[in-house]
N, CA, C and O atoms as CSV, one atom per row, in Angstrom:
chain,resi,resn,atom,element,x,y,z
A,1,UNK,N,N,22.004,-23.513,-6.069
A,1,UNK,CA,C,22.569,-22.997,-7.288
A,1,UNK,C,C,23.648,-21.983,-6.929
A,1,UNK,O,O,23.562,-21.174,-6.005
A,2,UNK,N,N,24.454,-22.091,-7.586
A,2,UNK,CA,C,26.184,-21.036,-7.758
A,2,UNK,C,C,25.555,-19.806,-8.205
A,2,UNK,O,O,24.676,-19.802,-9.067
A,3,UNK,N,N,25.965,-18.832,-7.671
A,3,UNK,CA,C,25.439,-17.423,-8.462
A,3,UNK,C,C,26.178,-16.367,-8.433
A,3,UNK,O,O,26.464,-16.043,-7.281
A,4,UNK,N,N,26.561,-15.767,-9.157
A,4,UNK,CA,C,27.512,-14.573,-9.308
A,4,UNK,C,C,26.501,-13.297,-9.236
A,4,UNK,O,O,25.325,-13.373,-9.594
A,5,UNK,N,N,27.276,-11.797,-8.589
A,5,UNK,CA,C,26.651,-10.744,-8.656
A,5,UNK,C,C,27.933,-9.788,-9.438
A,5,UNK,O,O,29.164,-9.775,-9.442
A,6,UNK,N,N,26.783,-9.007,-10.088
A,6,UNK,CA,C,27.624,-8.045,-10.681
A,6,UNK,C,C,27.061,-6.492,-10.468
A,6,UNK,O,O,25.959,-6.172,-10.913
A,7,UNK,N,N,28.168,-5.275,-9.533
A,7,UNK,CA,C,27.561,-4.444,-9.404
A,7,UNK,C,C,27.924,-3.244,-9.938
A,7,UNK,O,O,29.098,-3.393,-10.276
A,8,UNK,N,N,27.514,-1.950,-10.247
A,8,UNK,CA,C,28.258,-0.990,-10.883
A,8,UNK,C,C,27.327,0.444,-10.426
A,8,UNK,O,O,26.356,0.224,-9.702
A,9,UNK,N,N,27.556,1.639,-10.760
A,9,UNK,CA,C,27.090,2.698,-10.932
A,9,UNK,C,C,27.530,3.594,-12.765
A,9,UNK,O,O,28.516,3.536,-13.501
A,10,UNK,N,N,26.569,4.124,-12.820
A,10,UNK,CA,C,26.706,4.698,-14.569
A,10,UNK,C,C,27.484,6.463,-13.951
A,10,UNK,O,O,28.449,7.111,-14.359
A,11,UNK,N,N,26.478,6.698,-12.832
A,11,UNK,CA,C,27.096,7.886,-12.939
A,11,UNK,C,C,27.248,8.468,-11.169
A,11,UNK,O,O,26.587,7.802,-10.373
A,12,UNK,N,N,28.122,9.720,-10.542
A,12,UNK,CA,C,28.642,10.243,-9.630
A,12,UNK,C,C,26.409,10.312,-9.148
A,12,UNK,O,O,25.868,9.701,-8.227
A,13,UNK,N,N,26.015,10.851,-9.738
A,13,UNK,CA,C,24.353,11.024,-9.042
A,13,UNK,C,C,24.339,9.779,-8.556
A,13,UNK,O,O,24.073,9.744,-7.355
A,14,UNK,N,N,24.562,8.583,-9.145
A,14,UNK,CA,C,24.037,7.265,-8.853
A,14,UNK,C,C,24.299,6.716,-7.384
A,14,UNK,O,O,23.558,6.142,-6.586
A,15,UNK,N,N,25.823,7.163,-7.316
A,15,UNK,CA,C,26.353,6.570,-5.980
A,15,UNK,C,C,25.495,7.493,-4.861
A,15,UNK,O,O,25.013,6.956,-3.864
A,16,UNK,N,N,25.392,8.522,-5.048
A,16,UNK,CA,C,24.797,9.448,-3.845
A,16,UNK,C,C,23.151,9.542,-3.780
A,16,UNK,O,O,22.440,9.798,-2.808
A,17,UNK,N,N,22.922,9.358,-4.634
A,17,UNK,CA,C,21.578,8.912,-4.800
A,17,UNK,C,C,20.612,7.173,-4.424
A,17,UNK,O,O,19.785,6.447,-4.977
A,18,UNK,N,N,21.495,7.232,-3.015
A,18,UNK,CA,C,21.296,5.753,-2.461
A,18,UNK,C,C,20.940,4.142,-3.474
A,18,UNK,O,O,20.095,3.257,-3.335
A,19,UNK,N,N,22.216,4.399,-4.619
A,19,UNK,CA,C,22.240,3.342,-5.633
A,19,UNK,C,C,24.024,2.947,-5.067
A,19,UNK,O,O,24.944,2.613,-5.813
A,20,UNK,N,N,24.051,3.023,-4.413
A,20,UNK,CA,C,25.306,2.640,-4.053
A,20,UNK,C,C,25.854,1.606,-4.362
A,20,UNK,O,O,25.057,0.711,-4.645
A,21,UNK,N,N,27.723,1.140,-4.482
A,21,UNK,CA,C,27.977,-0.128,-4.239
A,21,UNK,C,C,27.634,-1.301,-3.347
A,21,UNK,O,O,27.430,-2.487,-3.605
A,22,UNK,N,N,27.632,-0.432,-1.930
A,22,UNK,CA,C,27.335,-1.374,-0.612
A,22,UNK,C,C,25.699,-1.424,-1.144
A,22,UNK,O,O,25.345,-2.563,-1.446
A,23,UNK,N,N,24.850,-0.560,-1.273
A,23,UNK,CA,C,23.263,-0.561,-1.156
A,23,UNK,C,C,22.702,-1.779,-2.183
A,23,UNK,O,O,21.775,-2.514,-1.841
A,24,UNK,N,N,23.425,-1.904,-3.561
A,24,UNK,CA,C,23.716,-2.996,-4.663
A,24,UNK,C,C,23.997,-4.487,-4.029
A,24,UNK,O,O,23.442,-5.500,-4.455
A,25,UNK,N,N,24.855,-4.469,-3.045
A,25,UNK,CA,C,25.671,-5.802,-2.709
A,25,UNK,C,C,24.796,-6.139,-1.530
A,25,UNK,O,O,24.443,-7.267,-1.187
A,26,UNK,N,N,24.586,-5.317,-1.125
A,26,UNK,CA,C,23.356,-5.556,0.705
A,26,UNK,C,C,22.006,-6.302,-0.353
A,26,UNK,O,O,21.363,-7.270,0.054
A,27,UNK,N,N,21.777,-5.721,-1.584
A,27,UNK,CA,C,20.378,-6.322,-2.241
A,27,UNK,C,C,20.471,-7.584,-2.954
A,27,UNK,O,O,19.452,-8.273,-2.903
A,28,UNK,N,N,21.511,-8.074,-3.642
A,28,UNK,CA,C,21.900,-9.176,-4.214
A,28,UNK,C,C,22.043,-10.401,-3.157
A,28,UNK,O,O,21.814,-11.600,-3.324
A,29,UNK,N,N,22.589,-9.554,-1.785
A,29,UNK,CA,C,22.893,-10.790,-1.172
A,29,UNK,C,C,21.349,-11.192,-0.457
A,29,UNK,O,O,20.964,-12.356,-0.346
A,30,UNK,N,N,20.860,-10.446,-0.176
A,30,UNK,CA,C,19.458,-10.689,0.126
A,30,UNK,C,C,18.499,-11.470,-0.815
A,30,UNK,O,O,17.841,-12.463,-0.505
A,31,UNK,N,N,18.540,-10.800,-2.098
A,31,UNK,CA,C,17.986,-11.586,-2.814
A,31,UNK,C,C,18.368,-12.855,-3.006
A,31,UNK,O,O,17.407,-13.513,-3.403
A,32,UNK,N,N,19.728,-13.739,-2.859
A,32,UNK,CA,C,20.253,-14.712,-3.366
A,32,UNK,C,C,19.602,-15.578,-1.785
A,32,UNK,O,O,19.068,-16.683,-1.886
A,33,UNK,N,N,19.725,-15.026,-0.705
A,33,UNK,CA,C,18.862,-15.851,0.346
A,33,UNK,C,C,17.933,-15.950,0.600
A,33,UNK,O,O,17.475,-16.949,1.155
A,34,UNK,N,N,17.343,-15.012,0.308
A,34,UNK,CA,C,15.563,-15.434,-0.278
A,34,UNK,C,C,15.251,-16.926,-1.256
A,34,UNK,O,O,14.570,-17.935,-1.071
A,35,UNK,N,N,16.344,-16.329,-2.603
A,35,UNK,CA,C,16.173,-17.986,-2.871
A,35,UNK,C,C,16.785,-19.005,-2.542
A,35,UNK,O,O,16.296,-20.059,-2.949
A,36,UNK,N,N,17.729,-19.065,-1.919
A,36,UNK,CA,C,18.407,-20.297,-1.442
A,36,UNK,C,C,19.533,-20.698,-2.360
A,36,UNK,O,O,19.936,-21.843,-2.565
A,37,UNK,N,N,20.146,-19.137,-3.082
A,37,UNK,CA,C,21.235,-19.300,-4.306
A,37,UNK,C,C,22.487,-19.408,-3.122
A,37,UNK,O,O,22.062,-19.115,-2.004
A,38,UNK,N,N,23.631,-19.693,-3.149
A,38,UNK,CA,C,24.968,-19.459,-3.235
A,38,UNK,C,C,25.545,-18.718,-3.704
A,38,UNK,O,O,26.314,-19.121,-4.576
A,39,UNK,N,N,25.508,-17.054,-3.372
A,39,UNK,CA,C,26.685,-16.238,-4.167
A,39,UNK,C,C,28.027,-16.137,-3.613
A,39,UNK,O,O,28.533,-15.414,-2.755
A,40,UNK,N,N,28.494,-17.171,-4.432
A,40,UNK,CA,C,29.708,-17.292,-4.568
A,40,UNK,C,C,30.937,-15.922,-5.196
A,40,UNK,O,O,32.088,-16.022,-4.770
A,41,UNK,N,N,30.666,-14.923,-6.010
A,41,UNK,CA,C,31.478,-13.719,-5.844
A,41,UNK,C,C,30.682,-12.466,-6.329
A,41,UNK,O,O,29.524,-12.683,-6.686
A,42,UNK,N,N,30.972,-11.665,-6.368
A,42,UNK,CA,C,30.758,-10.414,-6.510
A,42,UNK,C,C,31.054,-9.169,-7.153
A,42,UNK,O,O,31.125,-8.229,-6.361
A,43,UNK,N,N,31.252,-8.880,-8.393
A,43,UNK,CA,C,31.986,-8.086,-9.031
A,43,UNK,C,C,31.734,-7.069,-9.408
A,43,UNK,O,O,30.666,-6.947,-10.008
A,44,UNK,N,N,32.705,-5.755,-9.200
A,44,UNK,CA,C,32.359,-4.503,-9.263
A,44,UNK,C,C,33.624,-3.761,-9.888
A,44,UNK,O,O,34.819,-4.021,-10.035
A,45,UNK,N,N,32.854,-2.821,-10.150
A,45,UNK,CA,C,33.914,-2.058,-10.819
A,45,UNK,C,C,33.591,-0.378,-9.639
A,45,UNK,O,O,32.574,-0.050,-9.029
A,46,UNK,N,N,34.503,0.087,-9.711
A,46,UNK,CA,C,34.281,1.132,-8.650
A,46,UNK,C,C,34.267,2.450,-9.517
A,46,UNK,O,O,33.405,3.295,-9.277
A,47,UNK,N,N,34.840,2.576,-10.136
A,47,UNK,CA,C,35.017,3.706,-10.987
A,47,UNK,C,C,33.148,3.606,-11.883
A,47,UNK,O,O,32.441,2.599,-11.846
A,48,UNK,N,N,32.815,4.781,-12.505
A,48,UNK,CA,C,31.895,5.550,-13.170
A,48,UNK,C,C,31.812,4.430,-14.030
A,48,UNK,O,O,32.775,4.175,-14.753
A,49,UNK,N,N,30.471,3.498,-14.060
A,49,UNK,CA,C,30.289,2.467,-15.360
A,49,UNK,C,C,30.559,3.618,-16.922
A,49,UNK,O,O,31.056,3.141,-17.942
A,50,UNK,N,N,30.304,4.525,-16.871
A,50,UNK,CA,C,30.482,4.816,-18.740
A,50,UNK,C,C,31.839,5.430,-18.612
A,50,UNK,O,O,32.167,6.407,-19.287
A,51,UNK,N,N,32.621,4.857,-17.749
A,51,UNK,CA,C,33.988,4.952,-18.472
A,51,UNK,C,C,34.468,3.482,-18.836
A,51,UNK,O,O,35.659,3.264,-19.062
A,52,UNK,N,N,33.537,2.510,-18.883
A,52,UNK,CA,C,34.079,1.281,-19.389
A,52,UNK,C,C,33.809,1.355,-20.957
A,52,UNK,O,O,32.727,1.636,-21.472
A,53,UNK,N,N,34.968,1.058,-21.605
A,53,UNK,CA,C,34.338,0.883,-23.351
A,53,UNK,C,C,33.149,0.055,-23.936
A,53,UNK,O,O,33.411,-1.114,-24.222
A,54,UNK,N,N,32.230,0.378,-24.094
A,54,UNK,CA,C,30.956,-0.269,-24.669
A,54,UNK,C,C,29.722,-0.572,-23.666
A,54,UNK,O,O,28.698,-1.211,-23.910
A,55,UNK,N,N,30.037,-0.057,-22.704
A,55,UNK,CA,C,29.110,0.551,-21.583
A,55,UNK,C,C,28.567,-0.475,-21.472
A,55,UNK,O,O,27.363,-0.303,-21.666
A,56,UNK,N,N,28.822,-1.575,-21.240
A,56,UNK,CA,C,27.662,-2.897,-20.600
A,56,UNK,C,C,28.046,-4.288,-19.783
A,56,UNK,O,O,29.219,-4.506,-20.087
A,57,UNK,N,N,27.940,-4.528,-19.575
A,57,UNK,CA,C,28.237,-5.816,-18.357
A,57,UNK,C,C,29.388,-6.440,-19.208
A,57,UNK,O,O,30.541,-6.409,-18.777
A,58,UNK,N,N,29.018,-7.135,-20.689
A,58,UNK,CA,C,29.852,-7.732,-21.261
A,58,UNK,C,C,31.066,-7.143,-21.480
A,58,UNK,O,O,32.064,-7.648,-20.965
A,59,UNK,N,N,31.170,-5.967,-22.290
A,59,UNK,CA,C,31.975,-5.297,-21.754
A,59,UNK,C,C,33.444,-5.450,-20.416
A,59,UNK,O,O,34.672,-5.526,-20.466
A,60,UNK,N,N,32.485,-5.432,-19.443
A,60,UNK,CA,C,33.043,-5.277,-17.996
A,60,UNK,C,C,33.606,-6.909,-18.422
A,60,UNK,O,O,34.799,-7.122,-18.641
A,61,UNK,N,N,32.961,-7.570,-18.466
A,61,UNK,CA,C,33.376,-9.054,-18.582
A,61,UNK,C,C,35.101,-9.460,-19.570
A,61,UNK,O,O,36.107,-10.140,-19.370
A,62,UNK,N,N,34.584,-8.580,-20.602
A,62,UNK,CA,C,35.873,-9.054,-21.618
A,62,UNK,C,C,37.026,-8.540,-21.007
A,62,UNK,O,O,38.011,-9.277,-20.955
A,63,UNK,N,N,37.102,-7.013,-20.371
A,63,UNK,CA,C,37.825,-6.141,-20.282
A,63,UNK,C,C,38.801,-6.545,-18.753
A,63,UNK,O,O,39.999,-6.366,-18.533
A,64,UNK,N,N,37.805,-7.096,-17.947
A,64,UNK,CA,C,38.318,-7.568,-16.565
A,64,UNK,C,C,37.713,-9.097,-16.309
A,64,UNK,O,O,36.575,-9.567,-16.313
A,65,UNK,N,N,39.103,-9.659,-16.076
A,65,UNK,CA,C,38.822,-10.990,-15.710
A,65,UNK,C,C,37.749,-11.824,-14.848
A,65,UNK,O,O,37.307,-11.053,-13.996
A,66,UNK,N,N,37.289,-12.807,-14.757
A,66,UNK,CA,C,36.469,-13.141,-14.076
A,66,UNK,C,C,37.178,-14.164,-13.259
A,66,UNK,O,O,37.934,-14.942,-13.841
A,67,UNK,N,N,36.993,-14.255,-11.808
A,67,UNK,CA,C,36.903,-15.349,-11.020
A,67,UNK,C,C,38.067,-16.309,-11.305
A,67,UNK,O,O,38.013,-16.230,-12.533
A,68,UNK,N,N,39.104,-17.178,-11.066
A,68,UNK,CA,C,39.124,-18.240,-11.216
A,68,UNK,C,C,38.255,-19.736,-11.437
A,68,UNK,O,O,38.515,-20.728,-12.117
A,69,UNK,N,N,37.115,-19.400,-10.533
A,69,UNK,CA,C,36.221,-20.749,-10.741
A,69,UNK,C,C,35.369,-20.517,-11.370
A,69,UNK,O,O,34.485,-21.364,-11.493
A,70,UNK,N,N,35.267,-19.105,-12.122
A,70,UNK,CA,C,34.150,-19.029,-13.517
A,70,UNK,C,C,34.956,-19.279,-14.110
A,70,UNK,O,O,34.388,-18.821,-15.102
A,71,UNK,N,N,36.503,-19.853,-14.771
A,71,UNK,CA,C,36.511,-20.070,-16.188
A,71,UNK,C,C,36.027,-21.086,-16.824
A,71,UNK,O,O,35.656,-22.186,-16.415
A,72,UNK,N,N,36.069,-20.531,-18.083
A,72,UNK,CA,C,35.369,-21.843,-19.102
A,72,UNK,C,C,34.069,-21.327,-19.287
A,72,UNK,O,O,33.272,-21.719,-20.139
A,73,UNK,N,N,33.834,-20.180,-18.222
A,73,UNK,CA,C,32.355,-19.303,-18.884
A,73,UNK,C,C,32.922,-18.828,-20.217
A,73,UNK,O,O,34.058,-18.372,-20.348
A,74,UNK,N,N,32.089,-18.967,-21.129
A,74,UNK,CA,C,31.723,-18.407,-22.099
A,74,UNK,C,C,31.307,-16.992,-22.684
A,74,UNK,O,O,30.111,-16.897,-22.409
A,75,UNK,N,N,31.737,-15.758,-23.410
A,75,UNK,CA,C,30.822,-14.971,-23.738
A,75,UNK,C,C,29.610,-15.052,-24.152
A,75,UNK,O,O,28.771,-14.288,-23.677
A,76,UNK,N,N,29.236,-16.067,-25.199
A,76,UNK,CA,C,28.085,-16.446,-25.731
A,76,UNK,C,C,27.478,-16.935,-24.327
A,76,UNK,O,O,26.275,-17.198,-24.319
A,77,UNK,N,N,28.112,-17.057,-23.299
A,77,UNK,CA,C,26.959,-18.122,-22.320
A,77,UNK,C,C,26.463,-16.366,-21.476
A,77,UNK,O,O,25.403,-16.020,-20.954
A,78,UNK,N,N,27.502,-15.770,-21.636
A,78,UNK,CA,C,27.111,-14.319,-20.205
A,78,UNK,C,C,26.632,-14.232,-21.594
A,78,UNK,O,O,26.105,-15.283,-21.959
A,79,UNK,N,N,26.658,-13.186,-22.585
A,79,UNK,CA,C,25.753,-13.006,-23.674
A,79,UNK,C,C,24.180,-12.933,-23.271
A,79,UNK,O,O,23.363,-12.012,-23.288
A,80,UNK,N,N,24.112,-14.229,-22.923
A,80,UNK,CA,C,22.570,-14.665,-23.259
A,80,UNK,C,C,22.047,-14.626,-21.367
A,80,UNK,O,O,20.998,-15.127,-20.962
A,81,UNK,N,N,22.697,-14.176,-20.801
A,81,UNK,CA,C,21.928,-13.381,-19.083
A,81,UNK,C,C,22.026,-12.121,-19.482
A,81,UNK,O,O,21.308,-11.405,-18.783
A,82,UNK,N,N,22.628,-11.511,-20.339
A,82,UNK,CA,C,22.616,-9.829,-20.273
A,82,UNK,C,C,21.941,-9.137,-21.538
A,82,UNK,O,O,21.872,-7.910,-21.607
């Protein structure tokens, strides 16, 4: 299975408080080989998640493009994982 990761921090405690970007992306990718997923990309935003408008993945989604080989995803389809 194809699998996308999506990583972020809410706040400056978060990153230093071993919730890191790298500590996020080291766990996704682990997890995705545990199951035998394909993560195919990875998306982050680097800056403080509550400076994105509406504070939530979808959000992140409308606001910044996804992938070339995710289009044709859907909001209603991310919608319904988040």
């Amino acid at each position: 299975m194809n699998v996308v990761g999506y990583i972020r921090v809410s706040t400056q405690g978060q990153a230093k408080d071993g919730y890191s970007l790298k500590y996020q992306e080291e766990e996704i990718q682990a997890y995705c080989e545990k199951h035998g997923w394909n993560l195919i990309h990875i998306s982050s935003y680097k800056k403080f998640f509550a400076e994105v408008d509406g504070k939530t993945a979808l959000a992140f989604w409308e606001r910044y493009p996804s992938p070339s080989y995710l289009e044709g995803v859907r909001i209603d389809e991310l919608t319904a994982f988040l």
